[in-house]
C-alpha positions in Angstrom: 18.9 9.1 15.4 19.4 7.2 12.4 16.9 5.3 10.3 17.3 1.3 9.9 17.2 -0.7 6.8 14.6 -3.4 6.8 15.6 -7.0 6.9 13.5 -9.5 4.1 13.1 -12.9 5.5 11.3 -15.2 4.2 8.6 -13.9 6.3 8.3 -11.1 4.7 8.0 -12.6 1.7 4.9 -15.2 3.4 3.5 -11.6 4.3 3.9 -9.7 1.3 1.7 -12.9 -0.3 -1.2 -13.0 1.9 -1.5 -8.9 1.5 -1.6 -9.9 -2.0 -3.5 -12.6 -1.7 -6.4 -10.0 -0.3 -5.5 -8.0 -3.3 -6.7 -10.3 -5.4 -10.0 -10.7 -3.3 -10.1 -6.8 -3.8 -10.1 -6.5 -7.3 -12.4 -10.1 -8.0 -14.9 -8.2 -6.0 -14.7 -5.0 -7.3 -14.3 -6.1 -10.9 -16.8 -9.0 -10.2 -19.9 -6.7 -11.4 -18.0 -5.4 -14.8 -17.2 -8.6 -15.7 -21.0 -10.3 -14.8 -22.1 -7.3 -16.8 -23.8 -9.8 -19.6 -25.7 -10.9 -17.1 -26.5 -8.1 -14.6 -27.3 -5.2 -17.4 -29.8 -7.5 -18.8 -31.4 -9.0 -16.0 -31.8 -5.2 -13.9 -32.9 -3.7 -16.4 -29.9 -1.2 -16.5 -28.8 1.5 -19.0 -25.0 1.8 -19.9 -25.2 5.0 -17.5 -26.5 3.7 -14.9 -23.8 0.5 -15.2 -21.5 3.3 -15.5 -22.2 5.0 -12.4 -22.1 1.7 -10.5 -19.0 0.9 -11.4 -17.7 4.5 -12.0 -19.0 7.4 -9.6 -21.2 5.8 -7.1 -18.5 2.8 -6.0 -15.3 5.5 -6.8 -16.5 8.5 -4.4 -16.6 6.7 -1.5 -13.7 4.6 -2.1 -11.2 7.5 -3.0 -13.2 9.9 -0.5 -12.8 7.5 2.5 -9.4 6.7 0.9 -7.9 9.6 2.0 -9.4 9.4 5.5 -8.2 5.4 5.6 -4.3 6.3 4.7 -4.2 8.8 7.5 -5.4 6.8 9.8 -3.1 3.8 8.5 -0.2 5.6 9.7 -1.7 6.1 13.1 -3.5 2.8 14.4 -2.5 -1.2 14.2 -2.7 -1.8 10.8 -3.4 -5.3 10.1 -6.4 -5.2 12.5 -7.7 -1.9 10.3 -7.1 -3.9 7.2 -8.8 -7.1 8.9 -11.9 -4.2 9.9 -12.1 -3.4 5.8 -12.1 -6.9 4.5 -14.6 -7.7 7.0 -16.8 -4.9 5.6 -16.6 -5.2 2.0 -17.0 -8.9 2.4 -20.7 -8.6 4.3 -21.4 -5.6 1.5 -19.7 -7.9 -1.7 -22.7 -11.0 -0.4 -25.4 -8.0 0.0 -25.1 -7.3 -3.6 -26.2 -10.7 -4.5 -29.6 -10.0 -3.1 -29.8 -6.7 -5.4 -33.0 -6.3 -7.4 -32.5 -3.5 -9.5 -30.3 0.0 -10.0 -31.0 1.5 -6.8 -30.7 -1.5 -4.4 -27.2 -2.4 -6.2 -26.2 1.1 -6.0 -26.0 1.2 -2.1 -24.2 -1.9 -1.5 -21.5 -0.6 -3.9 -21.1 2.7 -1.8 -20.7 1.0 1.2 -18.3 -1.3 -0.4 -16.1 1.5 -0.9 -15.5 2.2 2.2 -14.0 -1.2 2.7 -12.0 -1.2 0.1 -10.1 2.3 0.6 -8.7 0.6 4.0 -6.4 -2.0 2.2 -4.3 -0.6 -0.2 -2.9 2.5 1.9 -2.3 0.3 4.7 -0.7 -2.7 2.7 1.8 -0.1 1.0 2.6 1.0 4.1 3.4 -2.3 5.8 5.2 -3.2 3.0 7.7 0.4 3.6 8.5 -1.3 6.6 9.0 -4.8 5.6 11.3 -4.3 2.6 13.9 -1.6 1.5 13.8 0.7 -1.0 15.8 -0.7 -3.6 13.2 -3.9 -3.0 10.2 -2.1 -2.7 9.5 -1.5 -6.7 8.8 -5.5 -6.6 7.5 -5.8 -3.6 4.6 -3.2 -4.4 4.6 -5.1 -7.9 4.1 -8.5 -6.7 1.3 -6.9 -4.3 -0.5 -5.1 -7.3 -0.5 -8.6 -9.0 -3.8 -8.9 -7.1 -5.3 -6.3 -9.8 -4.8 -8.6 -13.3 -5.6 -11.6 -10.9 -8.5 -10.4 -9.6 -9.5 -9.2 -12.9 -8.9 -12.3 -14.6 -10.4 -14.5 -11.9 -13.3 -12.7 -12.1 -13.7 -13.8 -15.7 -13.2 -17.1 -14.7 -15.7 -17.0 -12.3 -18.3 -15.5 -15.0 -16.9 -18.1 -17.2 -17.1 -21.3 -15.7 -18.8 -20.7 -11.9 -21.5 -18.1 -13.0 -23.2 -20.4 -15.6 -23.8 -23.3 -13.0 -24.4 -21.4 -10.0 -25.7 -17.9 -11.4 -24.3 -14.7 -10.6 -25.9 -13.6 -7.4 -24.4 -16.8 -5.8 -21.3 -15.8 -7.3 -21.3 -12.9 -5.1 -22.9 -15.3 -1.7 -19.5 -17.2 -2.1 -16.7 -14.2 -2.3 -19.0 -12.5 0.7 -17.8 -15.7 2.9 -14.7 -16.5 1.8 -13.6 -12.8 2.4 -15.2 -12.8 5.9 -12.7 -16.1 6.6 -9.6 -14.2 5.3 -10.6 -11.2 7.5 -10.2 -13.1 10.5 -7.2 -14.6 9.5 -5.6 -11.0 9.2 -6.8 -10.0 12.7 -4.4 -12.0 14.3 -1.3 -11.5 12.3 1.1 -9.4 13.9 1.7 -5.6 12.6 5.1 -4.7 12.0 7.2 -2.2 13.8 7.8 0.8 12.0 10.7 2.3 10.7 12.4 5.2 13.5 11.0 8.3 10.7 8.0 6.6 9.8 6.6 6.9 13.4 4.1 10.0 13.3 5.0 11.6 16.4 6.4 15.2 16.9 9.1 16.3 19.4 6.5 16.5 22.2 5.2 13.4 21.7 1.6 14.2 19.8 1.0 12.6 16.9 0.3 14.7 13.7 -3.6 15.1 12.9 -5.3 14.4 9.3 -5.2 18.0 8.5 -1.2 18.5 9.4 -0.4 15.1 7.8 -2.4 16.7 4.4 0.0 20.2 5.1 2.6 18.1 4.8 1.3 16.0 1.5 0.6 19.3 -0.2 4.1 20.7 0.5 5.9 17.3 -0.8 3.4 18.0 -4.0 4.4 21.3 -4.9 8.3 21.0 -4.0 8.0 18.2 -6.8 7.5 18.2 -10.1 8.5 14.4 -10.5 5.8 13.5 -8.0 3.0 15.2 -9.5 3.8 14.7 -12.9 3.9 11.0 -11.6 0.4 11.4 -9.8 -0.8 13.1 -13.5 0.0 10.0 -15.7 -2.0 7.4 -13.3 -4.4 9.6 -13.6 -4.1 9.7 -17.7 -3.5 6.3 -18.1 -6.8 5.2 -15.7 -9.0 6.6 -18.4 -8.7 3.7 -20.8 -8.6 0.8 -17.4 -12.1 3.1 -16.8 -13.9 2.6 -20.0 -12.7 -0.9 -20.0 -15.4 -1.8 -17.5 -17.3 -1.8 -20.9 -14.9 -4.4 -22.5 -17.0 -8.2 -22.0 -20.3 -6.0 -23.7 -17.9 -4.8 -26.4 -17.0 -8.5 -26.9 -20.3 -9.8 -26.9 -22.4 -6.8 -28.9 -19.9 -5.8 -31.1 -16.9 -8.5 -31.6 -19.7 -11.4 -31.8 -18.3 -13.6 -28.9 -20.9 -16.0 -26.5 -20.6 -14.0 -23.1 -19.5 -17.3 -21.1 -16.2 -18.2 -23.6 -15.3 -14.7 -24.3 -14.8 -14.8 -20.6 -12.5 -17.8 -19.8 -10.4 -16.7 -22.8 -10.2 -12.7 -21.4 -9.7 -14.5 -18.0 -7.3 -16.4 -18.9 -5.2 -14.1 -20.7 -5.5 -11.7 -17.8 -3.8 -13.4 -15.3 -1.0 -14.7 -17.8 -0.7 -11.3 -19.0 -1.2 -9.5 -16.0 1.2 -11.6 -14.1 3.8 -10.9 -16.4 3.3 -7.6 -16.6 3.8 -6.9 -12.6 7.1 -8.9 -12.6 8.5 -7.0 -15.1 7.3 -3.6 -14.5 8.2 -4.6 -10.7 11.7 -5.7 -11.1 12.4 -4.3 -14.4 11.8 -0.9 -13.4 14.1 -1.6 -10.1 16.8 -2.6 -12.3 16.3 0.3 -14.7 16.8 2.6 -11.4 19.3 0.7 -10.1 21.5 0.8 -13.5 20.5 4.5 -14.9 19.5 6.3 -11.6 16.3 7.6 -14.0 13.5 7.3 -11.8 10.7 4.4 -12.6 8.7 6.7 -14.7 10.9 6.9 -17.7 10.4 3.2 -17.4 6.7 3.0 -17.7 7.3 5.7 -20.6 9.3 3.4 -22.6 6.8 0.9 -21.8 3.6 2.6 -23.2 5.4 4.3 -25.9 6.2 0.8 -27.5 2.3 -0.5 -26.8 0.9 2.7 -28.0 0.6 1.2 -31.7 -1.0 -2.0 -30.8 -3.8 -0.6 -27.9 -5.0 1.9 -30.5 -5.0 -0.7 -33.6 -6.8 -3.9 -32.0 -10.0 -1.7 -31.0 -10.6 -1.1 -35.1 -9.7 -5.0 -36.3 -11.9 -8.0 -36.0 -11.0 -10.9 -33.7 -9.6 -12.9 -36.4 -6.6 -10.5 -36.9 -3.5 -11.7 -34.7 -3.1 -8.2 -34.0 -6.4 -8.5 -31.6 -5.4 -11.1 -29.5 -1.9 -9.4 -29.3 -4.0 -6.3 -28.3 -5.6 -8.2 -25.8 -3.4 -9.3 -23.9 -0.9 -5.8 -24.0 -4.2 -4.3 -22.5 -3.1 -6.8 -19.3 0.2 -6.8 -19.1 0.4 -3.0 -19.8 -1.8 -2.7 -16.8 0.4 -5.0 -14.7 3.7 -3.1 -15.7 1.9 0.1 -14.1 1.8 -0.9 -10.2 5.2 -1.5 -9.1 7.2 1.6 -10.5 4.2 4.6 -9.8 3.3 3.2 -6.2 7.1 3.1 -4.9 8.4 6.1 -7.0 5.1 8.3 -5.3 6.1 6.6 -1.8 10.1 7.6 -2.4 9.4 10.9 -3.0 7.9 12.3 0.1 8.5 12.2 4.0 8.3 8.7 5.4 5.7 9.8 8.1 3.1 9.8 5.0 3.7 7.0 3.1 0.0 5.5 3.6 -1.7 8.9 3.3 0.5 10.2 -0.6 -1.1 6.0 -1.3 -4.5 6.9 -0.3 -4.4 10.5 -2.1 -2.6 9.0 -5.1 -5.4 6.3 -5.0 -8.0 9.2 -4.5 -7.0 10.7 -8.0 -6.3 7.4 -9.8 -9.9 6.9 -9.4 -11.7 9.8 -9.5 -10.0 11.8 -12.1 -9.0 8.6 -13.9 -11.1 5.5 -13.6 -14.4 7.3 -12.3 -14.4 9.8 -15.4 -13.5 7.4 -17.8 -16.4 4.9 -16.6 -18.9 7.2 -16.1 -18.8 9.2 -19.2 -18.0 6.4 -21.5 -21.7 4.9 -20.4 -23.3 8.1 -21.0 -21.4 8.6 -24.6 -22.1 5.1 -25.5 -26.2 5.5 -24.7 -25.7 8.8 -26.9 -23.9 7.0 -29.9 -26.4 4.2 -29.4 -29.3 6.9 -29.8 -27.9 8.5 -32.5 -28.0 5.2 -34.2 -24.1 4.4 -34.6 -23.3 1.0 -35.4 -20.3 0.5 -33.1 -20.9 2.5 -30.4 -18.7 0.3 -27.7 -15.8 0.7 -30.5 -15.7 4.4 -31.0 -16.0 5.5 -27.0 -12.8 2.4 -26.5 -11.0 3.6 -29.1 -11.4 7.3 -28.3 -10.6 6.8 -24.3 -7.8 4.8 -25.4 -6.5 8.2 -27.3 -7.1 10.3 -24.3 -5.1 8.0 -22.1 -1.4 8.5 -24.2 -1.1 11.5 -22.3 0.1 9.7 -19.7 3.7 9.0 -22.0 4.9 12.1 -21.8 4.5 12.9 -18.1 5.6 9.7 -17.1 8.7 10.6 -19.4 9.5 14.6 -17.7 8.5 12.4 -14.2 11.5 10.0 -15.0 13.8 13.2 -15.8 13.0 15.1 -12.5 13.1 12.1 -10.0 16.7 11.9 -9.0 17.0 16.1 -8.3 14.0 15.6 -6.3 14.5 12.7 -4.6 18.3 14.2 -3.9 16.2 17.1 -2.2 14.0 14.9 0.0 17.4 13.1 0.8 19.3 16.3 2.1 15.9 17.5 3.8 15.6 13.8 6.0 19.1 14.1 6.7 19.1 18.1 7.9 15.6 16.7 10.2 17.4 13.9 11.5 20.7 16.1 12.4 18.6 18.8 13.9 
């Protein structure tokens, strides 16, 4: 039995668009709190640890948790319906929050929220295995991770320009609905048909369980060191995008913009940034692959290595230095060059029949060794540097996160060294199954 390239039409482009248009819904309502946080830290009454742990630990655990659960299932059920099932449910939780009127009735929305959100992602990547090849599907999981400096950066907008006329909680009325609209609109799309070695059954005919579709993850893992060395720098690198939750107060407390303009320019700037970035970390890291046969890594190594100078130096100048704004918007596009070469090199390098669960546990770690850590301890170092009566408190925990995170360039750069042995191995393993 042989395995069958898929065929792009222009329908699976229209596709690929309206996964990434829920993308964008995604990350507006995730990020929708961090970037209201003028606004919400204020009016609840909330410390920078418990802000922290809203956007860090208590949202993360059961979004990476349930993650894991989600991707499995994603390779076993109709997965557009599952995906329609998630945006449905973080939808009704995202309008819930509006009604929130203090730490602890914020903090169970965003749990449940979570739980939601894990479904997409694992799912989309999936569809998306099936829809394009593999020499396409470093920009098509680009394009689809636009939704992250979109979202971002609409999110801004909304605090910007919608938030100030309507007020926050509204804010968060009015993505509620329009998610529970796009939900429906998902139920009835058609899911794909898998690829012949993506199906998840055995020999006789029983599909593989969570814990044998884990066995499976764990052997890929330790058979290679360009896989976990590529899981290890999204992890290193989501310890900066994790403290950044604490960007629009560093702005306002310590950089001396008005919360509302501070966020139409960041917004702005995110999506221009951001956009770029995805394109060219999505098709430029194809092209790299395509013209080296270095695996996408060493591409996102080149990447940060050059930006390393200018993320560290615009979190010690003030905003009338060029070299701020220049900072500002590497930040985005940085961010958007990340998506496209990890999530396809992580998906190329294992079995096909867990595609949607190495997503989920790459997701898992991205969040809660990365973006969870990064959040939640930069809220309680910030409250400590504010106690101990520092002066730039939001400036020293950036700046030092932002350190932390370079650790990311070299395993991305041993990743990019060990992907073509490795991915030679998976190669010769699908072919041995496939003769057998």
């Amino acid at each position: 039995m042989s395995q069958t390239t898929p065929v792009v039409t222009m329908r699976s482009y229209g596709f690929l668009g309206f996964l990434t248009v829920l993308n964008v819904l995604n990350f507006v309502d995730r990020q929708l709190l961090a970037s209201f946080s003028n606004y919400i830290v204020p009016d609840l009454g909330l410390t920078n640890t418990q802000f922290g742990l809203l956007t860090g630990l208590i949202f993360l655990t059961f979004y990476s948790v349930a993650g894991l659960f989600m991707g499995t299932l994603a390779d076993r059920v109709n997965r557009t319906r599952f995906i329609a099932l998630g945006v449905g449910l973080w939808s009704l939780l995202t309008a819930a929050s509006g009604m929130a009127k203090g730490f602890l009735s914020l903090a169970a929305p965003r749990m449940l929220i979570g739980v939601g959100e894990s479904i997409l992602t694992p799912t989309a990547m999936s569809l998306l295995a099936d829809r394009f090849p593999t020499q396409r599907l470093g920009f098509a999981s680009g394009f689809y991770y636009m939704g992250v400096p979109i979202g971002v950066g609409v999110s801004l907008l909304i605090v910007g320009y919608v938030g100030p006329v309507i007020g926050w909680r509204n804010c968060f009325y009015l993505l509620g609905g329009i998610g529970l609209v796009l939900a429906l609109v998902m139920f009835f799309l058609k899911d794909p048909k898998r690829s012949v070695a993506s199906v998840n059954v055995s020999s006789d005919g029983v599909q593989p369980g969570f814990f044998d579709l884990l066995k499976i993850l764990f052997a890929a893992l330790k058979a290679s060191p360009a896989l976990t060395m590529t899981i290890g720098g999204g992890v290193a690198f989501h310890f900066i995008l994790g403290a950044s939750t604490f960007d629009q107060l560093w702005y306002v407390q310590e950089r001396g913009f008005d919360k509302a303009e501070i966020a139409q320019i960041t917004g702005w700037i995110g999506i221009t940034a951001g956009i770029a970035g995805n394109l060219f970390g999505g098709l430029g890291g194809d092209y790299f692959l395509k013209k080296t046969g270095v695996g996408r890594p060493m591409f996102l190594f080149l990447v940060m290595l050059v930006l390393a100078p200018v993320n560290i130096a615009y979190r010690l100048v003030e905003p009338d230095y060029w070299v701020f704004w220049l900072g500002v918007g590497a930040g985005f596009f940085q961010l958007g060059c990340f998506y496209g070469p990890t999530f396809s090199t992580v998906q190329e390098l294992v079995p096909e029949e867990i595609r949607a669960t190495v997503v989920a546990f790459y997701i898992l770690l991205l969040n809660m060794a990365g973006v969870a850590i990064g959040v939640s301890l930069a809220g309680v170092y910030i409250d400590y540097l504010m106690a101990i009566g520092n002066p730039q408190p939001y400036t020293q925990a950036l700046l030092w996160f932002t350190v932390i995170s370079l650790a990311a360039i070299p395993l991305f750069y041993f990743a990019g060294r060990y992907y073509e042995t490795d991915k030679a191995r998976l190669n010769a393993l699908v072919q041995a199954g496939l003769k057998g």
